[in-house]
N, C-alpha and C positions, 0 to 999 in steps of 0.2 A: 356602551363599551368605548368605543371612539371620545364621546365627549370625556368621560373619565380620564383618558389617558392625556385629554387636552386640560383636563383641569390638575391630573398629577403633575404633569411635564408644567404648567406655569406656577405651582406651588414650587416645584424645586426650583426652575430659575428666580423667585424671588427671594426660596432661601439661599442661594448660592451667594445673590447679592449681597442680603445680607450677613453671609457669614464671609466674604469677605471685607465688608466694612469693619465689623467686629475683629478679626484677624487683623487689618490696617489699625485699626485702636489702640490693641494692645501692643504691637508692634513700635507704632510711634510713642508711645505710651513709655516702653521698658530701654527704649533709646535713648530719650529727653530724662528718665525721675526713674531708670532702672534699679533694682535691687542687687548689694553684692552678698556674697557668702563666701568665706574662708577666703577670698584672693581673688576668688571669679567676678565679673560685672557682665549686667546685661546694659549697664552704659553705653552708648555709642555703637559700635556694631559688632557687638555681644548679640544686642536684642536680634536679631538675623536666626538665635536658635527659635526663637517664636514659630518664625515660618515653618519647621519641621512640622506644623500641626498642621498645614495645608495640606500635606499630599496624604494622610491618614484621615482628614476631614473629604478630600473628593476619595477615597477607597471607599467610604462608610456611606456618602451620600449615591455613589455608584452603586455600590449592593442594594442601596433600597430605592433607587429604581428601577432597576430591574427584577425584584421581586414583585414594585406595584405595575411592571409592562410598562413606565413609563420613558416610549423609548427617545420621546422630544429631551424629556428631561435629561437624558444621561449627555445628550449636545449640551444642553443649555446648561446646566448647574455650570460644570467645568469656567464655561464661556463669562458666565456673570460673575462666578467666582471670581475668577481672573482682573475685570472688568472691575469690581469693588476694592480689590483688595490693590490693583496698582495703576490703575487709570484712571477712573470719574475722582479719589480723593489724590491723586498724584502720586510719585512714587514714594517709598520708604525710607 
């Protein structure tokens, strides 16, 4: 039981990493070669609407730690999250 929860809680923190790597990507990504439509642009700091997908990505990664008990995880996802998406590759 115990180790389970130690191997759920360090899958999430390496997903959290990596979903905010991935979150950092697209982000720099729709900043620098953003797409427009009708008048809008995600050029420059348009792209900023991106990040609304963080706080619905830790809701969802949140629910399913706590459904698998894993209660390291529900610390760590948020933390790596975080961690990926504006500190180890810089900010935005």
């Amino acid at each position: 039981m115990q180790a389970r929860m130690l191997k759920d809680s360090s899958t999430a923190a390496a997903i959290g990493l990596l979903v905010g790597f991935a979150l950092h990507a697209v982000t720099v990504y729709a900043r620098d070669h953003g797409p427009a439509w009708a008048g809008y642009s995600l050029r420059g700091n348009g792209a900023i609407v991106v990040l609304l997908l963080a706080p619905l990505v830790l809701v969802v990664a949140e629910v399913v730690c706590l459904r698998h008990r894993a209660w390291l995880g529900m610390l760590a996802f948020p933390l790596t999250m975080l961690l990926g998406l504006f500190v180890i590759l810089g900010g935005v």
